[in-house]
N, C-alpha and C positions, 0 to 999 in steps of 0.2 A: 697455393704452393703445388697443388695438384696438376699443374699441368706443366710447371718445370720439374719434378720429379718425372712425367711421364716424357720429356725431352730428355735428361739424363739417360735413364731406362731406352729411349730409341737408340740415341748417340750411340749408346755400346750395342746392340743390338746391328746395329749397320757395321759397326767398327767389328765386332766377333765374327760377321759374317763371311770378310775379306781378311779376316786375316792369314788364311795360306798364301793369297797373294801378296800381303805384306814379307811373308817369312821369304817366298821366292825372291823377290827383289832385294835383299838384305843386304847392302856391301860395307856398310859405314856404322861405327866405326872397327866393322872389322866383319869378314863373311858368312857371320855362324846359324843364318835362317833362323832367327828366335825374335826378333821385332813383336812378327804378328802375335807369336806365341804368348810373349813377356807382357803386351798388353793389353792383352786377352788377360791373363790373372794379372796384371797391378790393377785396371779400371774393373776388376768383377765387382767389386762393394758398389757400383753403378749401375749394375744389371735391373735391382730392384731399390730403387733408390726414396729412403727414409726421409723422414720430415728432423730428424737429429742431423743436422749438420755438423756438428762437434765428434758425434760418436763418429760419421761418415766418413769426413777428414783425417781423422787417428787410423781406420780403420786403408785407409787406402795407404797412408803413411808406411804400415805394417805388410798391406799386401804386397807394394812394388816389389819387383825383381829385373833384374838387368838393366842395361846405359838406358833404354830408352821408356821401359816401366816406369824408373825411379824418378825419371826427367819429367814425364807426364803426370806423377802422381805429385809431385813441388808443385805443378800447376794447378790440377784438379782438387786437390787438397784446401787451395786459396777460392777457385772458383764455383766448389759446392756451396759454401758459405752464403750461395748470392739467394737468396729465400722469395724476391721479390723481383720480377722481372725491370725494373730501374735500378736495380743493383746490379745487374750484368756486368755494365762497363767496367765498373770500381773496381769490382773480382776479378776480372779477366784482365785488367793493367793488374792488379796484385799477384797474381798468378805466373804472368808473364816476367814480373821483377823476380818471385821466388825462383823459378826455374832457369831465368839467368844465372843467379846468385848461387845454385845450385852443383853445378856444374866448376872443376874446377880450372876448367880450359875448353870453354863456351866458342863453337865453332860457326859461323853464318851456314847455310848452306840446312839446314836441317830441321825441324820438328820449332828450332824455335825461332825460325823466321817467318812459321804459321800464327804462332804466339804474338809477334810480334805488329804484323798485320791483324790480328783480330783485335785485338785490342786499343790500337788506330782508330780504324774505322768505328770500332764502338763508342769510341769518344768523341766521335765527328757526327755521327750518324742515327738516329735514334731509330730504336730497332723496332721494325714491321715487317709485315709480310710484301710492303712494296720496298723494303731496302734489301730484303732476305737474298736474293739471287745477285745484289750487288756485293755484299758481305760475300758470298760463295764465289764468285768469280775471281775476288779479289785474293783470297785464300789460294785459289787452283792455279793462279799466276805465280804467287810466292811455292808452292809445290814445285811446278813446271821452271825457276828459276834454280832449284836446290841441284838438278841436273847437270848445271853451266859449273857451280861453285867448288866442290870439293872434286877433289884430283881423282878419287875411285869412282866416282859418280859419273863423272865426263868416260872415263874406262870402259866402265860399264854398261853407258847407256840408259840408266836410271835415272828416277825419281827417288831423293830420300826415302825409306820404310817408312822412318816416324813421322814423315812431314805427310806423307800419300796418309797416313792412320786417322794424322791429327784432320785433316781434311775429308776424313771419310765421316769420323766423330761427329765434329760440327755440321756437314752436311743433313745429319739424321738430327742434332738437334734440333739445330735453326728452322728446319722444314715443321717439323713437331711443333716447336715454340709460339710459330709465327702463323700456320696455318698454311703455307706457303706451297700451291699446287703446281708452280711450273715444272713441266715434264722435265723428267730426270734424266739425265743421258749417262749411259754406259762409261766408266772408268777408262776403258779402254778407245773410246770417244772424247774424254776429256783430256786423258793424257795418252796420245796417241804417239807410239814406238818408246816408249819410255818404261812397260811395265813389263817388259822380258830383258834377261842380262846378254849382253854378247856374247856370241861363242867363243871370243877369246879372251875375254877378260878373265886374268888371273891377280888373286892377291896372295903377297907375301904372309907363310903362315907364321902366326909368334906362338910361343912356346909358352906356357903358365897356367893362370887358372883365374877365372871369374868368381868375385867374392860379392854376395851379399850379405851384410850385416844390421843388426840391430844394435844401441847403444846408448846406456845411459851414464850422462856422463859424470863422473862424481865431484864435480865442481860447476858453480855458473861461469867457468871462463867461455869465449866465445868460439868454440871449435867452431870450423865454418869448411868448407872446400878446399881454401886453402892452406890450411892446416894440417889437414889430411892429404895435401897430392903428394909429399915426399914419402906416401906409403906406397905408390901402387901408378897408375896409370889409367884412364879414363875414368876419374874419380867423379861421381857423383854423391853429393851429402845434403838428403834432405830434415829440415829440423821439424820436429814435432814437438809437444808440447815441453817435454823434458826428456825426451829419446833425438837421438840422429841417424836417420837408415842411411846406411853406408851402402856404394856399390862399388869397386874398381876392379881390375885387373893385376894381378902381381903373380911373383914368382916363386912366393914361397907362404902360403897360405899359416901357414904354422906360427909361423915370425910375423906374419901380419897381427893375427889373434893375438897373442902375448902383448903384441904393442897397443894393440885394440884396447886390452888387460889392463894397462897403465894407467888410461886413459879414463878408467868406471867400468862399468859393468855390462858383460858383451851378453844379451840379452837372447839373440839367435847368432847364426852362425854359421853360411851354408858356403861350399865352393866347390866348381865344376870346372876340370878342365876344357882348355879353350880348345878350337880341332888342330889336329896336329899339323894338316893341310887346309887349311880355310879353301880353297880354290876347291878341293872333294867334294866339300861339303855343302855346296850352293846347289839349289834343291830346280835340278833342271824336270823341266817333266816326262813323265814313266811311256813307252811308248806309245801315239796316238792309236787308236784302240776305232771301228764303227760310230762307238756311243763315248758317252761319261758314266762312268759308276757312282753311287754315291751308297752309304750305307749306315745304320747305325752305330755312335761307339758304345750300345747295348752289346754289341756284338765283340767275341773274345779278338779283336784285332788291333796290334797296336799298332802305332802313329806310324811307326820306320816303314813297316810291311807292308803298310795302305800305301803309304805315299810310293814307293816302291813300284807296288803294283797301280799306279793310277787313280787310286777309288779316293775317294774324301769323304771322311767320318761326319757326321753327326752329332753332337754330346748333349746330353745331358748333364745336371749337375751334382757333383756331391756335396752335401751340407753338413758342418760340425761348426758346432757355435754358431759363431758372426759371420762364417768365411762360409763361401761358396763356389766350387771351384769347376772348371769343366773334365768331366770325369776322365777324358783320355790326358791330362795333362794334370792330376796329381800325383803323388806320393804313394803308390799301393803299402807301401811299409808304414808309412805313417796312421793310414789309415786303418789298417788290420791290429795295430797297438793299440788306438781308440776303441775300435770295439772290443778287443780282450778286456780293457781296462774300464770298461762298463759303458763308455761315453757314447750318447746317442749319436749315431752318425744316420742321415738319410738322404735321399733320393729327390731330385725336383727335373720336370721337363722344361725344355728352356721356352722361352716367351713364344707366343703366336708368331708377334714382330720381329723375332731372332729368327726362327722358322722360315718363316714366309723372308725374310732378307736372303738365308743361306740360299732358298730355291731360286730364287732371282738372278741372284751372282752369280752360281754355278752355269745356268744358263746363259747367262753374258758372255763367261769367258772361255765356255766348251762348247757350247749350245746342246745337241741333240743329247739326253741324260737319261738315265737308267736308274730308280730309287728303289735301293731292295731294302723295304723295309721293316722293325721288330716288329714280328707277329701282334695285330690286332688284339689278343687276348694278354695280352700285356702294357702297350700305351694305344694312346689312340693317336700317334706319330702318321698312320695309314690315313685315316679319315683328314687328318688336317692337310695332309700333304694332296691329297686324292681330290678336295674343294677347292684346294690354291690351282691346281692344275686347269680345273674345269671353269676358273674364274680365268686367268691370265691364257688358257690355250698356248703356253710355249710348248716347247717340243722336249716333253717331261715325262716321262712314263713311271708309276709308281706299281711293285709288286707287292703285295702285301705276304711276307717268308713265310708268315707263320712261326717264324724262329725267336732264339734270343739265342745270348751268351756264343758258345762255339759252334752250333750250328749255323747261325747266321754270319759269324765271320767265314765261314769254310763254304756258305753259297756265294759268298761276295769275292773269297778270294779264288776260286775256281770261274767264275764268271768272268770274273776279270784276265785270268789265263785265255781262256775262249775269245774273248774280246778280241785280245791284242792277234789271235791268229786269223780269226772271222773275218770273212767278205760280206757279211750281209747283216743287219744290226738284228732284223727281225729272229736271223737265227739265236744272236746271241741272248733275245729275251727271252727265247723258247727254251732254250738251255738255261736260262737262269730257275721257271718256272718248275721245269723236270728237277732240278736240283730240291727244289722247295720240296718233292716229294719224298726223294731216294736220301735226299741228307738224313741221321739219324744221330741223335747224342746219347750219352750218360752221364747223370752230374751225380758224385758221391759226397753228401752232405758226410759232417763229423758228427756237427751235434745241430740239435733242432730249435735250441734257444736264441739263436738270434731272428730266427722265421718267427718263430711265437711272441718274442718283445715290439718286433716289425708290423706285428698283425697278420700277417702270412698263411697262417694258420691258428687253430683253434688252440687254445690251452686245457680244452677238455678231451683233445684227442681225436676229433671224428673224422681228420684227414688220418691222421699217423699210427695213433694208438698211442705207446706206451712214447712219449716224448723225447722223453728227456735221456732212453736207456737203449737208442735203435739208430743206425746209420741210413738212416732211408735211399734207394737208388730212384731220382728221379729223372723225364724229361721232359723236356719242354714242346708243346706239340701246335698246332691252329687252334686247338678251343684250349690252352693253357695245360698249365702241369702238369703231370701222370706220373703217379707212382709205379714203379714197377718192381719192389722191390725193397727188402730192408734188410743186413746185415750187422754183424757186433763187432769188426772192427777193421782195420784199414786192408787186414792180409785179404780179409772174405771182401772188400771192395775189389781189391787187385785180381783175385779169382773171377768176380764175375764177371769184370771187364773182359778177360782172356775169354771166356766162355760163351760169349757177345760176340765177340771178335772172330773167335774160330766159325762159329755161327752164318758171322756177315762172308767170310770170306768164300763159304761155301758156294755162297752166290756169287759173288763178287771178289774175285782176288786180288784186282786192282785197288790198291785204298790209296786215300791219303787220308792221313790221322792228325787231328786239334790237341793235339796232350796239353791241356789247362791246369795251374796251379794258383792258390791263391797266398797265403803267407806260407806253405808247403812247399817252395822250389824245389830245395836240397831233396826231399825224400820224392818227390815227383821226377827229377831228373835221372839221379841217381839209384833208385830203383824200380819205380815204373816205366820209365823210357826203355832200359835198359831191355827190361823181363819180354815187353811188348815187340821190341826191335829183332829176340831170338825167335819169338814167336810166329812174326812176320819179317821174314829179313828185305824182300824187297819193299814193303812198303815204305811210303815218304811221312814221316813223323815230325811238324811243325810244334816244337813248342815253345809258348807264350803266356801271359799272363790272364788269368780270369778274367772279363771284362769287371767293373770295379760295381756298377749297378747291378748284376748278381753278385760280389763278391761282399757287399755294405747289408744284401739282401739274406742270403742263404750261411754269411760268415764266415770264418778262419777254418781252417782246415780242410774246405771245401776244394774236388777236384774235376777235373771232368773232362770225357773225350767224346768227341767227337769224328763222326769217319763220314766220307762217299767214296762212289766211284771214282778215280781220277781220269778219267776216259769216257 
């Protein structure tokens, strides 16, 4: 079974590593760039893929989120199940029938006309590494037809998201499973003019709100799709053992619940509205720029502000339970409640194979790239990325920041300003490098118990001293952390900052400033933004969220700035 777990494990691996470009191409059914995102967390129980199939199955059941997660996970759900490489087929016809049945107005043209072909040819075909590239070709043709099919698709110029995902999926499995070395050709070589949207495609926006649910239902009658579509609109319902994840679209979330209510017991419960203008929201790319940026989501930058400014994150994972998640795409509320409420939450770097796929792609689809990466004395993200360079020779340059948290978003986002104005890319490494030096942070811990539970430190003291009774000021530097400081409570954090800052400006008038919060918003906005803004009225004040891999690290109530030159 070890080596279809290690097929599973690539599959996502190839599939996470493209999924910006899934998000960009997003039109169907409807333009909200969250494809790549959604299947990114519904297939994460895939990442690291267990010998429990039963746990694996439930577990992916629970993760889905959105039309096109939930659709995949009916599949995948049926298709982990396969333990034994002559079980493929069986799984993948069972799979393909679940996520028809799934769905409660099942469209040709999409993710499951990939399903539909694999599962074909599996039963015709018996699977090696000399059928591997006919299996794959035949998939790439069902992709490249989902174009012709649905009426926003022919609009816009695209390939389905979930059929391009499901096709990215199986490409990293099949290759994995079968041993399959025929050279791989660029996405952009296999579905050529298909994976940028037209400049003029526009979709009508609808008004409402995207529901995921969980549900158990307190009778065996057979709720099924179509039972549920007079709730809502793009009704997805997948069944699990005695739960049903719900996915649709409706207009009044509240009255959806209650009906949900009637039904048994609404388990979770989540809804986001849809964009107000779908056509705003289609994620065109940030100005071409010398280079590509790319960067840690170690780093305090979120997703909107990257993609904004050009640069592509990175993640790592956060861990609690069973679940796994990539750190710039969960829940920081949810997260900061788990550790108040004692639950171990921790940190994981993502696979070699994830790694080495993102550098690949990024290179495919911008070529010449820029990797400013978390300071060596915190992962060894530099060394792995620094070997994949000197193995492959693309045109990849890796800087090792020296940084984490909001220094490293504040060199990535100032580099990235440089970029977009730079005639010469060399200038703009040299500037990223100088950055590496002149950037400078403050992180104001609350309390020292979650560093000490984490291992982080000692619990006798011989970093900190008195533990459990001192707000330590620390920062993050090239050989790792440095104390500089410890105060008794948030007013003398807010002081020292100011006294920092008067300090830096002496030299430097010009700032721009990281103001990082972690479950602290309210009192970081509303009066440390504020206090710091009289203090410095011209300077430019960014504030955002702690990145989550210090915030799981250092804990609740932790804050932190950051400042450089902006010039």
């Amino acid at each position: 079974m070890n080596r279809l777990n290690e097929s599973f494990s690539a599959g996502y691996a190839w599939l996470s590593a493209r999924a910006d470009l899934l998000d960009r191409i997003n039109v169907f059914p409807i333009a909200d760039s969250d494809t790549g995102t959604n299947l990114r967390i519904s297939l994460g129980p895939l990442r690291i893929c267990g010998d429990d199939r039963k746990a694996l199955a439930s577990l992916l059941h629970r993760s889905a989120t959105g039309n096109s997660g939930n659709i995949a996970a009916a599949f995948f759900a049926e298709f982990v199940k396969a333990t034994r490489v002559e079980e493929i087929p069986a799984m993948a016809d069972n799979g393909r029938q679940m996520a028809w049945q799934a769905i409660a107005d099942p469209r040709q043209g999409t993710m499951l006309n990939v399903f539909d072909t694999l599962a074909t040819l599996l039963a015709e075909t018996p699977l090696a590494e000399s059928s591997c590239q006919d299996l794959l070709s035949a998939m790439q043709e069902s992709v490249l037809a989902t174009a012709t099919i649905l009426p926003d698709l022919r609009s816009a110029g695209v390939v389905d998201a979930g059929a391009l995902g499901m096709f990215v999926f199986f490409d990293g499995f099949f290759r994995t499973l079968t041993g399959c070395e025929k050279e791989r050709l660029p996405l952009t070589a296999l579905f050529p003019g298909r994976l940028e949207i037209a400049g003029a495609f526009r979709q009508k926006a609808r008004a409402g709100y995207c529901v995921d649910a969980l549900l158990r239902p307190s009778s065996d009658s057979a709720l099924s799709a179509g039972t549920i579509a007079a709730m809502g609109e793009s009704v997805v319902v997948v069944r699990g053992e005695d739960q049903l994840k719900i996915h649709l679209h409706t207009a009044n979330p509240r009255e959806l619940r209650q009906s949900l209510a009637r039904l048994g017991e609404v388990i979770t419960f989540s809804d986001e509205a849809l964009p107000a203008g779908a056509d705003q929201r289609l994620q065109t790319p940030a100005r071409p720029g010398c280079l590509h940026i790319i960067s840690d989501a170690a780093g305090s930058l979120p997703r909107d502000m990257a993609r904004d400014h050009g640069i592509t994150l990175l993640d790592s994972y956060i861990i609690s339970g069973d679940t796994a998640q990539p750190e710039s795409l969960c829940a920081p509320q949810t997260i900061y409640a788990q550790l108040r409420a004692g639950i171990r939450v921790t940190t994981a770097q993502a696979s070699l194979s994830e790694r080495h796929e993102m550098y690949g792609s990024i290179c495919e689809q911008y070529g010449r790239t820029l990797y400013l990466c978390v300071g060596s004395a915190f992962t060894g993200n530099y060394a792995t990325a620094a070997a994949w360079q000197r193995q492959h020779g693309n045109p990849f340059e890796v800087i090792d920041t020296g940084a984490a948290s909001g220094r490293l978003a504040l060199i990535a986002l100032l580099t990235a300003r440089r970029n977009h104005s730079a005639d010469d890319a060399a200038e703009v490494v040299a500037y990223a490098r100088a950055l590496a030096d002149s950037c400078r942070e403050l992180v104001f811990i609350d309390t020292l118990r979650y560093l000490v539970a984490g291992g982080r430190v000692s619990r006798t003291g011989g970093f900190f001293g008195d533990l459990l009774r001192i707000k330590p000021v620390i920062t993050p530097t090239r050989d790792g952390v440095r104390k500089l400081g410890v105060v008794r409570s948030r007013e003398a954090q807010l002081e020292y900052a100011l006294k920092s800052l008067q300090a830096e400006t002496a030299v430097h008038p010009d700032l721009l400033l990281l103001l990082q919060y972690s479950d602290n918003r309210q009192w970081v906005e509303e009066t440390v933004q504020p206090t710091i803004q009289r203090l410095l009225p011209e300077a430019e004040i960014e504030l955002v969220p702690l990145s989550l891999t210090s915030g799981v690290h250092m804990g609740p109530g932790t804050w932190a700035l950051a400042f450089a030159p902006s010039r």
